[in-house]
mmCIF file of the N, C-alpha and C atoms, coordinates in Angstrom:
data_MODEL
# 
_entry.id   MODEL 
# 
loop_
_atom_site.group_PDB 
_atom_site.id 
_atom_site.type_symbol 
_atom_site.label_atom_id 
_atom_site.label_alt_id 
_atom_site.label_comp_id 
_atom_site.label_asym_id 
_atom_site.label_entity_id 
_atom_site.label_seq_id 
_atom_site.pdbx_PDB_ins_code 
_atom_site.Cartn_x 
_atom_site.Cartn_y 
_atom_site.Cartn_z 
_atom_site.occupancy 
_atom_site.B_iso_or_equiv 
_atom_site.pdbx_formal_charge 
_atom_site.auth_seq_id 
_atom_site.auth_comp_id 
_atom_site.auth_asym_id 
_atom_site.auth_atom_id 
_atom_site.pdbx_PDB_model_num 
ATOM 1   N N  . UNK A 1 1  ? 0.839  -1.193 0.000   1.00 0.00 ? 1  UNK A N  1 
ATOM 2   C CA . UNK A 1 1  ? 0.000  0.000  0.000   1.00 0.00 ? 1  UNK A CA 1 
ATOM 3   C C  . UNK A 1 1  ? 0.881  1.253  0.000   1.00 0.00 ? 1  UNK A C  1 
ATOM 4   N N  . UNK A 1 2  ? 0.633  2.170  -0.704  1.00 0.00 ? 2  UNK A N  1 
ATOM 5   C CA . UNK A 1 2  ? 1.526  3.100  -0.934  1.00 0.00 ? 2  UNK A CA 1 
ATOM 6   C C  . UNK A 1 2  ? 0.849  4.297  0.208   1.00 0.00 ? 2  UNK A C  1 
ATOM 7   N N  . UNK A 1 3  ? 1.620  4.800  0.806   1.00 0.00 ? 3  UNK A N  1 
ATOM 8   C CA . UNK A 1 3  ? 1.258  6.360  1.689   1.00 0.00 ? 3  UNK A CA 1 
ATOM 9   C C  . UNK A 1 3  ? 1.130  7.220  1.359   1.00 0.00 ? 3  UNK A C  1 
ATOM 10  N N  . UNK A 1 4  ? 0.112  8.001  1.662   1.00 0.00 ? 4  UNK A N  1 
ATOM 11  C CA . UNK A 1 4  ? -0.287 9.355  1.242   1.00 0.00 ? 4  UNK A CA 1 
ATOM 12  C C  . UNK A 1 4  ? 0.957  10.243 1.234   1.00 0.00 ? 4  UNK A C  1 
ATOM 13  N N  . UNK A 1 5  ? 2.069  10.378 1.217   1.00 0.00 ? 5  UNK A N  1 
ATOM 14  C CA . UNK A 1 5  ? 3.424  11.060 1.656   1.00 0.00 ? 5  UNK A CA 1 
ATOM 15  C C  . UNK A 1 5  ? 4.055  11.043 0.347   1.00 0.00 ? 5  UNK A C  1 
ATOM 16  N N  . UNK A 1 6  ? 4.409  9.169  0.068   1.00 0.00 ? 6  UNK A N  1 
ATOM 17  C CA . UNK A 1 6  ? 4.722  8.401  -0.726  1.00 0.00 ? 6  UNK A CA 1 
ATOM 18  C C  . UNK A 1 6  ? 4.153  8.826  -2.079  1.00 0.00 ? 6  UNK A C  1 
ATOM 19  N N  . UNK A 1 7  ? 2.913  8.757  -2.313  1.00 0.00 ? 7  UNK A N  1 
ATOM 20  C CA . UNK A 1 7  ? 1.895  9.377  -3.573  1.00 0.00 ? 7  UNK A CA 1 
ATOM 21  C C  . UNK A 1 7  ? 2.650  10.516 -3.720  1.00 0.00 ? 7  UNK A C  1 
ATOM 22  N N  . UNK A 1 8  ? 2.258  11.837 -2.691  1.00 0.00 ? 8  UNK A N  1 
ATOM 23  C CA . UNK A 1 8  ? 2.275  12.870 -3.149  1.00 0.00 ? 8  UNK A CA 1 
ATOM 24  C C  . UNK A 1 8  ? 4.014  13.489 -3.546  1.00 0.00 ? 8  UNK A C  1 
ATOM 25  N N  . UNK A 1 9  ? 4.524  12.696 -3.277  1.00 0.00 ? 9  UNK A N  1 
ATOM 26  C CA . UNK A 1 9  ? 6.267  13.023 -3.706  1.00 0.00 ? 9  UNK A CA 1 
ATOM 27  C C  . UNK A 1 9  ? 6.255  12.945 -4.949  1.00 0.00 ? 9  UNK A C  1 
ATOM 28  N N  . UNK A 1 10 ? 5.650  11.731 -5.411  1.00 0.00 ? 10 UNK A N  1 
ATOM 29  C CA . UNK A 1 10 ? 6.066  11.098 -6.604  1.00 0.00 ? 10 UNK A CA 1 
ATOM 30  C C  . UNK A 1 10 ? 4.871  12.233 -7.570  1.00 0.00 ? 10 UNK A C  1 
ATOM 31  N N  . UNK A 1 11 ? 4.057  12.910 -7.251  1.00 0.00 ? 11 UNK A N  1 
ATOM 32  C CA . UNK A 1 11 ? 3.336  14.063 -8.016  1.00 0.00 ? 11 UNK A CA 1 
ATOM 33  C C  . UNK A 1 11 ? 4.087  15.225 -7.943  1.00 0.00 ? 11 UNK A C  1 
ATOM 34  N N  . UNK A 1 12 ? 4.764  15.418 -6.906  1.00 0.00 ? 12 UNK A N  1 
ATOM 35  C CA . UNK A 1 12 ? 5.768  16.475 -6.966  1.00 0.00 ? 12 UNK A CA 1 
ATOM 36  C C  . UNK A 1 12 ? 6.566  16.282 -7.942  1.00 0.00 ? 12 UNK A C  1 
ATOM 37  N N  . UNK A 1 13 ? 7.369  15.254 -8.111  1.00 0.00 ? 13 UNK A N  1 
ATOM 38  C CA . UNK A 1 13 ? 8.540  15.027 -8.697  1.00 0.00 ? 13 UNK A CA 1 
ATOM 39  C C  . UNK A 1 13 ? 8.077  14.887 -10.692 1.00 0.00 ? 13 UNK A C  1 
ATOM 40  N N  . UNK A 1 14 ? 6.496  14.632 -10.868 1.00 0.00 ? 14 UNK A N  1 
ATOM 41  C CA . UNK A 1 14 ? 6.192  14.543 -12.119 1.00 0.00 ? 14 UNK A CA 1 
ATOM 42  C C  . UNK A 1 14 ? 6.141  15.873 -12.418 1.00 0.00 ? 14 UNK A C  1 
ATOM 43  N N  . UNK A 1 15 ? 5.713  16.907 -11.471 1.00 0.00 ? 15 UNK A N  1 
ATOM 44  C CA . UNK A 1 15 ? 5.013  18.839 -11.780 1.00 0.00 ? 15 UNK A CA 1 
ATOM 45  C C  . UNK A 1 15 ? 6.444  18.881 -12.007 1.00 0.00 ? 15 UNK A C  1 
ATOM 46  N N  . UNK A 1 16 ? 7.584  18.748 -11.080 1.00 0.00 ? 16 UNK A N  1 
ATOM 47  C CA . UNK A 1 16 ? 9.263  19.217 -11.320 1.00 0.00 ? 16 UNK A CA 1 
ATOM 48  C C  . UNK A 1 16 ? 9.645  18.370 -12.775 1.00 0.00 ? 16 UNK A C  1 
ATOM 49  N N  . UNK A 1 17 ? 9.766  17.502 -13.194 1.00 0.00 ? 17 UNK A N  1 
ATOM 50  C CA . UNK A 1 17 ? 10.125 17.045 -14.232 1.00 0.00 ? 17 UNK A CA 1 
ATOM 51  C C  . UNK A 1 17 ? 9.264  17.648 -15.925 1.00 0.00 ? 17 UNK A C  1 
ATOM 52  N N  . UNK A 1 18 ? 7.537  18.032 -15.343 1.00 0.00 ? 18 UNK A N  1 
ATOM 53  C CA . UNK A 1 18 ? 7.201  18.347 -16.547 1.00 0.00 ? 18 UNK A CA 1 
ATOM 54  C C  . UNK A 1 18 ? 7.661  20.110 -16.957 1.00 0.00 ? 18 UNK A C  1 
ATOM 55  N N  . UNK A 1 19 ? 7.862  20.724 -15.953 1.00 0.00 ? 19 UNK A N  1 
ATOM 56  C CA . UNK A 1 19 ? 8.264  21.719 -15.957 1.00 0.00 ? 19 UNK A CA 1 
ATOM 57  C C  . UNK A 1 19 ? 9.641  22.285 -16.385 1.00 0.00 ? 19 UNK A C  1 
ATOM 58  N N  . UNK A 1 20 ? 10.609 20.891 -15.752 1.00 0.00 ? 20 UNK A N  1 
ATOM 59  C CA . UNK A 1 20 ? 12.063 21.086 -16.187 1.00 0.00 ? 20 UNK A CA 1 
ATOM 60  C C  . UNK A 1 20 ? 12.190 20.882 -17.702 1.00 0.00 ? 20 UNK A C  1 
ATOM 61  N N  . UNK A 1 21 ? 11.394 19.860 -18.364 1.00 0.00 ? 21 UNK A N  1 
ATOM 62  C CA . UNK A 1 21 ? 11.936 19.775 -19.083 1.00 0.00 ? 21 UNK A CA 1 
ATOM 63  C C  . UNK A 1 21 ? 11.323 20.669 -20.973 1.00 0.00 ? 21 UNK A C  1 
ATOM 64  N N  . UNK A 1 22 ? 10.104 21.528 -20.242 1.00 0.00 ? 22 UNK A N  1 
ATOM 65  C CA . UNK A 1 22 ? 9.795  22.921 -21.166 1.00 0.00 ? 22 UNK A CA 1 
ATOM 66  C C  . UNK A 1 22 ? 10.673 24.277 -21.475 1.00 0.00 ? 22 UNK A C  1 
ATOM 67  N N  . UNK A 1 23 ? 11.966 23.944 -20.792 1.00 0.00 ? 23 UNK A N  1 
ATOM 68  C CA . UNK A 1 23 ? 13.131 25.216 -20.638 1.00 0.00 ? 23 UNK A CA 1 
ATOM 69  C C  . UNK A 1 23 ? 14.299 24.096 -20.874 1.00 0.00 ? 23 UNK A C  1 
ATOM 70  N N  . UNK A 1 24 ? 15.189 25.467 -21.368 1.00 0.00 ? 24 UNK A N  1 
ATOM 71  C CA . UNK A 1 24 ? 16.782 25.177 -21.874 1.00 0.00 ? 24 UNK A CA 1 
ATOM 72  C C  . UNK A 1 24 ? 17.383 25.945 -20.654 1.00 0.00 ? 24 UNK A C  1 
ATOM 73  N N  . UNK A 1 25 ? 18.391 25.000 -20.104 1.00 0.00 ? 25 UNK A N  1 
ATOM 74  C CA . UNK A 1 25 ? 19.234 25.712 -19.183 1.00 0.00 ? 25 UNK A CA 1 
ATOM 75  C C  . UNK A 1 25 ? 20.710 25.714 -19.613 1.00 0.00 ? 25 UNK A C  1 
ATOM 76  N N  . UNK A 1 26 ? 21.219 27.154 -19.439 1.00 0.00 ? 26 UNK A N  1 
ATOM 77  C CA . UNK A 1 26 ? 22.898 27.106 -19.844 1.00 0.00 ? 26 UNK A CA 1 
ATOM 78  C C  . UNK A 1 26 ? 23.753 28.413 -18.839 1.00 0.00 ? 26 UNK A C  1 
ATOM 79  N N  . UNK A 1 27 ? 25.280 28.275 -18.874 1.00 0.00 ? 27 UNK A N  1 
ATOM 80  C CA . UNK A 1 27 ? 25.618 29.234 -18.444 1.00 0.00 ? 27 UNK A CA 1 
ATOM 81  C C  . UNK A 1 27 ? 26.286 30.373 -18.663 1.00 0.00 ? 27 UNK A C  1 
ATOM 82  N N  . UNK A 1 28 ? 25.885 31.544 -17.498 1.00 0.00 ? 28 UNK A N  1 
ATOM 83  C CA . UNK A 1 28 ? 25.669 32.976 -18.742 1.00 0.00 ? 28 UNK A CA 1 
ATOM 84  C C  . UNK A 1 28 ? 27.548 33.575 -18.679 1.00 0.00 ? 28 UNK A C  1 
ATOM 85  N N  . UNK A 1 29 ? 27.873 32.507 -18.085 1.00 0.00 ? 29 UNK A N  1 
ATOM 86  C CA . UNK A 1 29 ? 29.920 32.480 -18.302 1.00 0.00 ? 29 UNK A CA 1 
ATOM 87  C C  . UNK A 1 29 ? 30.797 31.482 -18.501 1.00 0.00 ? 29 UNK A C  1 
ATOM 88  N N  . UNK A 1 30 ? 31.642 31.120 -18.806 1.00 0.00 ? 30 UNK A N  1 
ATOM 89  C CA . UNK A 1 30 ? 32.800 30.073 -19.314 1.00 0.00 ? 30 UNK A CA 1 
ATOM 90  C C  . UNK A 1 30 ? 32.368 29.082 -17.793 1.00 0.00 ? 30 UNK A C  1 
ATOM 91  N N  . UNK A 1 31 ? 32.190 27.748 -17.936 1.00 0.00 ? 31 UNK A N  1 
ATOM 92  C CA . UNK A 1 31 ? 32.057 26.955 -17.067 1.00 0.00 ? 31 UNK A CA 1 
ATOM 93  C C  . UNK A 1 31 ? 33.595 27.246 -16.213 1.00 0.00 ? 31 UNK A C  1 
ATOM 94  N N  . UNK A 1 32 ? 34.729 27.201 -16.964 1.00 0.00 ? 32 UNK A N  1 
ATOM 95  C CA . UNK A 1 32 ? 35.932 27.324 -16.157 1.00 0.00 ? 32 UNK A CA 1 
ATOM 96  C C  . UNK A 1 32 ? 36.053 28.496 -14.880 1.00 0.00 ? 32 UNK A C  1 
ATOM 97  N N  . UNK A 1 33 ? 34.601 29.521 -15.149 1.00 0.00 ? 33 UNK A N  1 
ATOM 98  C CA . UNK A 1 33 ? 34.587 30.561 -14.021 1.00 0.00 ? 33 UNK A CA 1 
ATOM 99  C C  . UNK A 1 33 ? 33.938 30.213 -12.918 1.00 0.00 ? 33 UNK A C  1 
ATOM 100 N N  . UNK A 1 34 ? 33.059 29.077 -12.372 1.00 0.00 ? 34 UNK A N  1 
ATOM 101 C CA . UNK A 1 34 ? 32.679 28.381 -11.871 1.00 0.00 ? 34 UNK A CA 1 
ATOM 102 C C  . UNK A 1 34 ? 33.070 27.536 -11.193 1.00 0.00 ? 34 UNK A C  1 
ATOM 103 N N  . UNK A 1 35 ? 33.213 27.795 -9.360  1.00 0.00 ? 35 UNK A N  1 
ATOM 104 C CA . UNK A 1 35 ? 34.110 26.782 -8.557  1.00 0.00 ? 35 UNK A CA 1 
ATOM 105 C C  . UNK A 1 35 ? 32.590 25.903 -7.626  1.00 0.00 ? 35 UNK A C  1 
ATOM 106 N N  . UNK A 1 36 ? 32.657 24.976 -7.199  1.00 0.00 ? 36 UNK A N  1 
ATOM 107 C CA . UNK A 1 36 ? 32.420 24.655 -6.081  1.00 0.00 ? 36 UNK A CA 1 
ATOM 108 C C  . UNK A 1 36 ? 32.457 24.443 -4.698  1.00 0.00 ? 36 UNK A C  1 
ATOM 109 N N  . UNK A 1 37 ? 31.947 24.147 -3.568  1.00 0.00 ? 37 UNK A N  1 
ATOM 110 C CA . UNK A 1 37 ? 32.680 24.497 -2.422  1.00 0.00 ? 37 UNK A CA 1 
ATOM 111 C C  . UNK A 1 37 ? 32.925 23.124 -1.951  1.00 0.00 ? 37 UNK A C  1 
ATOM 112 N N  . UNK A 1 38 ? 33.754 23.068 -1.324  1.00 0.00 ? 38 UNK A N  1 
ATOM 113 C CA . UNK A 1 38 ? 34.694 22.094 -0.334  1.00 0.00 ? 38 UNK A CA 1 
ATOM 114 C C  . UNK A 1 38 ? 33.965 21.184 0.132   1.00 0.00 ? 38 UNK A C  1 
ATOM 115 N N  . UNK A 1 39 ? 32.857 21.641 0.784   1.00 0.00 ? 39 UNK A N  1 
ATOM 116 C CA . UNK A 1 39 ? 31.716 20.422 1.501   1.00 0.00 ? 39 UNK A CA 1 
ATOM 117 C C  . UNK A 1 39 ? 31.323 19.113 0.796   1.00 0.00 ? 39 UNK A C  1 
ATOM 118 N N  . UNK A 1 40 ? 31.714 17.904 1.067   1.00 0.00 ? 40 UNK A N  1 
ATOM 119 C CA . UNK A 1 40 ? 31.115 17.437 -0.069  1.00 0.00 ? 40 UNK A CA 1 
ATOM 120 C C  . UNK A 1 40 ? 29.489 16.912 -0.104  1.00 0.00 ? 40 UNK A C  1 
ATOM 121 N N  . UNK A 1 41 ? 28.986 16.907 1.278   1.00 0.00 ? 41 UNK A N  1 
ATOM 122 C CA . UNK A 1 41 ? 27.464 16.373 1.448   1.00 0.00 ? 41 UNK A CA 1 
ATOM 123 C C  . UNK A 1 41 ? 26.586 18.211 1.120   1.00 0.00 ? 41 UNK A C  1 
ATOM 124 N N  . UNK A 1 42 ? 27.319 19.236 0.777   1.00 0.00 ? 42 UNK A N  1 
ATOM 125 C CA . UNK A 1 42 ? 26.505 20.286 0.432   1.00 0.00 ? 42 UNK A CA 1 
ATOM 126 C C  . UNK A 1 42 ? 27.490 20.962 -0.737  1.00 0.00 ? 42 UNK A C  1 
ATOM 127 N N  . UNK A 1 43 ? 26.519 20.943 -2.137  1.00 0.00 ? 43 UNK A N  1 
ATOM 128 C CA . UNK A 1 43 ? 27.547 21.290 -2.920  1.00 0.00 ? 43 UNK A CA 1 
ATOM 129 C C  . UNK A 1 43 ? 27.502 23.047 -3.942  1.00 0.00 ? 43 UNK A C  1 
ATOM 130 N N  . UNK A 1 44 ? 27.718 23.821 -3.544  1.00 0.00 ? 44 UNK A N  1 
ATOM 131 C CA . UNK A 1 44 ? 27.191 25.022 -3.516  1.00 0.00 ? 44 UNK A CA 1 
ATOM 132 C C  . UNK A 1 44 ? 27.981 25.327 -4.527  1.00 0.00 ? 44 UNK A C  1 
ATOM 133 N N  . UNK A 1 45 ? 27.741 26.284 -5.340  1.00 0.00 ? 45 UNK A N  1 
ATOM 134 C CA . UNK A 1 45 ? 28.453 26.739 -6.647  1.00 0.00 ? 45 UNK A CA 1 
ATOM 135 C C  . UNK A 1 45 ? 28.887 28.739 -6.635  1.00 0.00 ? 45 UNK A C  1 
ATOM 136 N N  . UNK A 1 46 ? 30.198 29.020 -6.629  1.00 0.00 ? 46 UNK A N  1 
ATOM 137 C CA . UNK A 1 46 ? 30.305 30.186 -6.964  1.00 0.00 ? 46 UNK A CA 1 
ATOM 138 C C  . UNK A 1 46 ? 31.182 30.448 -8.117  1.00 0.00 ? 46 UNK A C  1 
ATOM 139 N N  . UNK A 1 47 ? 31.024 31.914 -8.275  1.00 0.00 ? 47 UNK A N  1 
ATOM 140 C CA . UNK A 1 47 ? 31.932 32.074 -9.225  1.00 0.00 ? 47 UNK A CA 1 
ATOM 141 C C  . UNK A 1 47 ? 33.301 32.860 -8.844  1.00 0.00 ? 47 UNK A C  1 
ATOM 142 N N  . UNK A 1 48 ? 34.178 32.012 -9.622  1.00 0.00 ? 48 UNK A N  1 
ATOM 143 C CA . UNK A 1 48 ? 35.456 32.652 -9.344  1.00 0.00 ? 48 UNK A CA 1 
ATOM 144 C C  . UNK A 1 48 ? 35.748 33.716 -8.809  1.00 0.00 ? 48 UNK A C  1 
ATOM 145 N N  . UNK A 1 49 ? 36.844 34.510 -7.911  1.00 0.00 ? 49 UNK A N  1 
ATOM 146 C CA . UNK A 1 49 ? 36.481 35.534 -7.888  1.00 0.00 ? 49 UNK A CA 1 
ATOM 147 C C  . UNK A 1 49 ? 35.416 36.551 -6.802  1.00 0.00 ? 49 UNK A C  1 
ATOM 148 N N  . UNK A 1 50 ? 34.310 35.781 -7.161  1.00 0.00 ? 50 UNK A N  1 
ATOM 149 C CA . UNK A 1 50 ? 33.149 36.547 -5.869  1.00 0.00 ? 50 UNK A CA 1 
ATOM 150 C C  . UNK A 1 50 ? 33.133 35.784 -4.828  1.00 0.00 ? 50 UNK A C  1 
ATOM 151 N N  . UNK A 1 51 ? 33.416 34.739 -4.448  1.00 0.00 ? 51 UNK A N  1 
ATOM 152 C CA . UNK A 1 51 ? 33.209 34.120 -3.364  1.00 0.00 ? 51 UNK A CA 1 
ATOM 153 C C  . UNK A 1 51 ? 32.359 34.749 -2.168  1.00 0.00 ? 51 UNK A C  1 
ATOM 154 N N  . UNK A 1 52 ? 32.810 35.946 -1.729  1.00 0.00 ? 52 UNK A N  1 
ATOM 155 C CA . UNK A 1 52 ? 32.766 36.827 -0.773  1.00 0.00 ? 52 UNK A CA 1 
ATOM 156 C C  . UNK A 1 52 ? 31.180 37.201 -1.003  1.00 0.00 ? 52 UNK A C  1 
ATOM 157 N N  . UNK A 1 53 ? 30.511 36.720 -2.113  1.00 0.00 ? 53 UNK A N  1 
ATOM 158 C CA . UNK A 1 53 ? 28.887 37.239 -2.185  1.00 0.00 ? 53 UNK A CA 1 
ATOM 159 C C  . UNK A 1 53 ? 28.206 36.238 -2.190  1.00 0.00 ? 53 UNK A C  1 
ATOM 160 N N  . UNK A 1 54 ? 28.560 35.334 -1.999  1.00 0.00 ? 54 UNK A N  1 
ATOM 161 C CA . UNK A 1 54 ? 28.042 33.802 -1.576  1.00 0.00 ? 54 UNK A CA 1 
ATOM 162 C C  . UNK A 1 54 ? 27.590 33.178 -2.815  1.00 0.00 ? 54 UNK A C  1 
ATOM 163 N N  . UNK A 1 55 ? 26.919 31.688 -2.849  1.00 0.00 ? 55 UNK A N  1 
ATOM 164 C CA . UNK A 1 55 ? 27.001 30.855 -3.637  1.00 0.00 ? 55 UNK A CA 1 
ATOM 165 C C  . UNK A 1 55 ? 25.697 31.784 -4.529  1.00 0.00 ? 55 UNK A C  1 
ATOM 166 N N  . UNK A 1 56 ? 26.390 31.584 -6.070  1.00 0.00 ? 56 UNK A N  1 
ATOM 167 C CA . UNK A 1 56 ? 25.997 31.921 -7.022  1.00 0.00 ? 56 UNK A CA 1 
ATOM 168 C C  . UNK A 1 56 ? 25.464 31.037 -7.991  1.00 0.00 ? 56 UNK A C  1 
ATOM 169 N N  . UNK A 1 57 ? 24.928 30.467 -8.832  1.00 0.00 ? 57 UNK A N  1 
ATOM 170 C CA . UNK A 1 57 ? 24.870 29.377 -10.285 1.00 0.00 ? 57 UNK A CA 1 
ATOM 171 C C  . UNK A 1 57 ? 24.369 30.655 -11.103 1.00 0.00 ? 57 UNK A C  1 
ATOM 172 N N  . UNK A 1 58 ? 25.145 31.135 -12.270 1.00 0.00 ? 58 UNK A N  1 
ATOM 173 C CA . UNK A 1 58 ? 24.960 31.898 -13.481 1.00 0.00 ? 58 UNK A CA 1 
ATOM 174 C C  . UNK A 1 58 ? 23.817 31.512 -14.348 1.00 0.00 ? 58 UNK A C  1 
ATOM 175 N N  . UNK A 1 59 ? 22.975 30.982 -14.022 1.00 0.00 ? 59 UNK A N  1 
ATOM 176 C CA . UNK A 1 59 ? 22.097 29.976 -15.264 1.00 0.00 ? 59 UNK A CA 1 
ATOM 177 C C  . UNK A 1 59 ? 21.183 31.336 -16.253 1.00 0.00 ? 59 UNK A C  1 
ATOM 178 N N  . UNK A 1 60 ? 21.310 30.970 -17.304 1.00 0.00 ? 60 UNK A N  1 
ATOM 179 C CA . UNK A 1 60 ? 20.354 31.623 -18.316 1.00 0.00 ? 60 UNK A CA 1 
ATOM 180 C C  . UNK A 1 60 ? 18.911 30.480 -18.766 1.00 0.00 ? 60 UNK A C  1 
ATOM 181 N N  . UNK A 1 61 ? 18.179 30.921 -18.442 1.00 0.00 ? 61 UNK A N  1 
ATOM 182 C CA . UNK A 1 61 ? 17.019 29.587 -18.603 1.00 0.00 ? 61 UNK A CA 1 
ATOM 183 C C  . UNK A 1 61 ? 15.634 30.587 -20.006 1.00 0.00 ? 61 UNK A C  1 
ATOM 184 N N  . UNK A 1 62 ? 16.059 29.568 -21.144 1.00 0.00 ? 62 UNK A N  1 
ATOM 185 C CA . UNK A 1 62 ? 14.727 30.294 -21.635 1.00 0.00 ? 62 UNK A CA 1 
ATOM 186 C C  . UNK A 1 62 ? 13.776 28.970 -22.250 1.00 0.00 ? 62 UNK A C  1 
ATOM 187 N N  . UNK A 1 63 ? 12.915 29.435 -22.662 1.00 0.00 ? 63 UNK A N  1 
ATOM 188 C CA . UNK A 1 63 ? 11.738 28.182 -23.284 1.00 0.00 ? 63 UNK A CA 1 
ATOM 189 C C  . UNK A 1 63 ? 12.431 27.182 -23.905 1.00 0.00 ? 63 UNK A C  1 
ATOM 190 N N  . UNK A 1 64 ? 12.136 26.055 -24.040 1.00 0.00 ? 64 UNK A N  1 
ATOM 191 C CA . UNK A 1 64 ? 12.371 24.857 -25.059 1.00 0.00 ? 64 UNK A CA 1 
ATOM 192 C C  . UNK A 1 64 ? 11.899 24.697 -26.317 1.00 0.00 ? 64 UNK A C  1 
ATOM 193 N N  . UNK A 1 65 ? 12.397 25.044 -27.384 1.00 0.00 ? 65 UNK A N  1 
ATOM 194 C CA . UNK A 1 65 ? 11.556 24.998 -28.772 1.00 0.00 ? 65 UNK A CA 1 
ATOM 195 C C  . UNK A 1 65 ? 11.831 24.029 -29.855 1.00 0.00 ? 65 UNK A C  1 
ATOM 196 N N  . UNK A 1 66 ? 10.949 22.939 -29.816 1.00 0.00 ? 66 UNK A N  1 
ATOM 197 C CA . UNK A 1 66 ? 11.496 21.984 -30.415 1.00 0.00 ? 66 UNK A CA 1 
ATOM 198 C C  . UNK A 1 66 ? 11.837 22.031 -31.900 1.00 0.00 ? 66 UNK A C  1 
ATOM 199 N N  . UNK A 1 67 ? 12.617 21.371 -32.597 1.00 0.00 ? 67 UNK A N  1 
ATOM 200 C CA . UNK A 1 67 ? 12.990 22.130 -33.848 1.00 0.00 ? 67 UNK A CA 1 
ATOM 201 C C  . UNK A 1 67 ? 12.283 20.962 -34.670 1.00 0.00 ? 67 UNK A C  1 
# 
């Protein structure tokens, strides 16, 4: 028997997947400007450089248009 918990994750995870996959994601600088941090059970992304303004991801996200 599946749990009401159980169900509703797995509806979450279909709304996140149908959604992810109507957009193009890329980044708006040279991946090489892009560090990660040290932690390895938390993996936070900045960019070179800024550290000091906390974790950043550059992403440019626009529609998906199928060709």
């Amino acid at each position: 028997m599946i749990t009401k918990s159980v169900h509703h994750s797995h509806r979450i995870k279909a709304v996140v997947y149908a959604l992810v996959r109507r957009f193009e994601f890329s980044l708006t600088l040279p991946a090489c400007d892009v560090t990660w941090s040290n932690i390895p059970a938390i993996r936070k992304t900045y960019i070179k450089g800024c550290e000091e303004k906390g974790p950043h991801m550059p992403l440019r996200i626009k529609p998906y248009v199928e060709a």
